[in-house]
C-alpha positions in Angstrom: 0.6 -8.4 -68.5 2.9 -7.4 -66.1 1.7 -5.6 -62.7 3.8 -3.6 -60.5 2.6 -2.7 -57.5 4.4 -0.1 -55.3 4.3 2.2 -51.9 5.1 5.5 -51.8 5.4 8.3 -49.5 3.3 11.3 -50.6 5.8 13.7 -48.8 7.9 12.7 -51.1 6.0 12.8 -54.3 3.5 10.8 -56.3 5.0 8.0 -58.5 5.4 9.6 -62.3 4.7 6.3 -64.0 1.8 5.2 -62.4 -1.3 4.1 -63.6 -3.4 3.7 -60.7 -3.1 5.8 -57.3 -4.5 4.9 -54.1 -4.4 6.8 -50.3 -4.0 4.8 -47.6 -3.6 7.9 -45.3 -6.9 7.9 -43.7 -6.0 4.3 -41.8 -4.7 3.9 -38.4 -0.7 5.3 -38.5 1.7 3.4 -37.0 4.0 5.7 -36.7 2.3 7.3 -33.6 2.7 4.4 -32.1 6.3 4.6 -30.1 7.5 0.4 -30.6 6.3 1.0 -34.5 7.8 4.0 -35.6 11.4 2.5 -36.6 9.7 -0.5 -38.3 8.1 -0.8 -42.1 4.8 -2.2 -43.2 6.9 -5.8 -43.9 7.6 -6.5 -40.3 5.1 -8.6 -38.1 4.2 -5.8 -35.5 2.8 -3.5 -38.3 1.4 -5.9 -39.5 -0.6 -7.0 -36.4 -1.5 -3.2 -35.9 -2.8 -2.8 -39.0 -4.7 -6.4 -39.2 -6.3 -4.9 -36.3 -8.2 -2.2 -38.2 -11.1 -3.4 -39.8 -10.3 -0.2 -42.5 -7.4 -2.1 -44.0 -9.2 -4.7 -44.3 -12.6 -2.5 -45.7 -9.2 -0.3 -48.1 -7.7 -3.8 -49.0 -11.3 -5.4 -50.3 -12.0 -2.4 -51.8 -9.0 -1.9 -54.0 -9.1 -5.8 -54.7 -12.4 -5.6 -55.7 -11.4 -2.7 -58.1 -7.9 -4.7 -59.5 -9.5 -7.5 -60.1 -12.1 -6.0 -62.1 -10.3 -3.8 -64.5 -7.3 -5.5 -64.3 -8.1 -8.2 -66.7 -10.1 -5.5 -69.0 -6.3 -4.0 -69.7 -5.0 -7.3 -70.1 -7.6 -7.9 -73.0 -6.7 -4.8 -74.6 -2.9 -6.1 -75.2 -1.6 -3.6 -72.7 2.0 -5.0 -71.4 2.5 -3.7 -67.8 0.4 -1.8 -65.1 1.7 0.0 -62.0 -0.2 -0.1 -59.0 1.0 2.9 -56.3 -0.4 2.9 -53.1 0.4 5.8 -50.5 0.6 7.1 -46.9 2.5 9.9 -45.8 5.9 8.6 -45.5 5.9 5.5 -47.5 6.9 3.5 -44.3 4.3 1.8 -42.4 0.7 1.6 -44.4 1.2 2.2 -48.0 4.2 -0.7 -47.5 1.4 -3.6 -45.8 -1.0 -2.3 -48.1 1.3 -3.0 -51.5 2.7 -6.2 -50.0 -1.0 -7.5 -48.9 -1.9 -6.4 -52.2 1.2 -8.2 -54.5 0.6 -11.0 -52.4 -3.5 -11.3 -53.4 -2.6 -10.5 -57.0 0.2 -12.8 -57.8 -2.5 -15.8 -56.7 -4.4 -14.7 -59.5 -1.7 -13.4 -62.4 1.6 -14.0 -63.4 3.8 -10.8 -63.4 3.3 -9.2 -60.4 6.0 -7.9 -58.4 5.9 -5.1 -55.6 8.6 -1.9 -55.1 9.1 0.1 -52.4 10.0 3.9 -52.2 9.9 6.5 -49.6 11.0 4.7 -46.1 10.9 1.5 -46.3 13.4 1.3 -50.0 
């Protein structure tokens, strides 16, 4: 089964082909944080910021913990493909380290994953 997992920005609009849709808003934003604001979730100062939080890391086990449970169920059940969206506001800073973290954990476990970024970090 293939597994896409993607950010998005909600301000611009929920992802019509996904299957599963989690908020990342309620973590620490980057974005109000002046040296972060031009950077994405990819570079190593978001990250940092972000490792910092022990809420990404409370989101990311959570969500993991949900994947890797019901993942494998629509596996079983012959589905081909799954798409994973994960959003903040802008689709810049948290949804982006949450969807790489994510692609990252999953494709240690599964074949097929790959990871897609919209809103402001495309």
């Amino acid at each position: 089964m293939k597994v896409l997992v993607s950010s998005f920005g909600y301000k611009h609009g929920l992802p019509p082909d996904a299957d599963f849709v989690f908020d990342v808003r309620c973590l620490a934003n980057p974005h109000w944080v002046e040296t972060l604001q031009a950077l994405t979730g990819r570079d190593a100062a978001v990250i940092a910021f972000l490792d910092e939080d022990p809420d990404a890391d409370r989101m990311f086990d959570d969500i993991r913990g949900y994947l890797e449970t019901w993942l494998p169920k629509f596996a079983a059940r012959d589905r081909a493909a799954v798409h994973v969206a994960i959003g903040c506001t802008g689709g810049q800073h948290r949804s982006v380290y949450m969807a790489e973290r994510l692609a990252r954990h999953l494709r240690d476990r599964m074949p097929g994953v790959s990871v897609r970024h919209t809103g402001n970090a495309g």
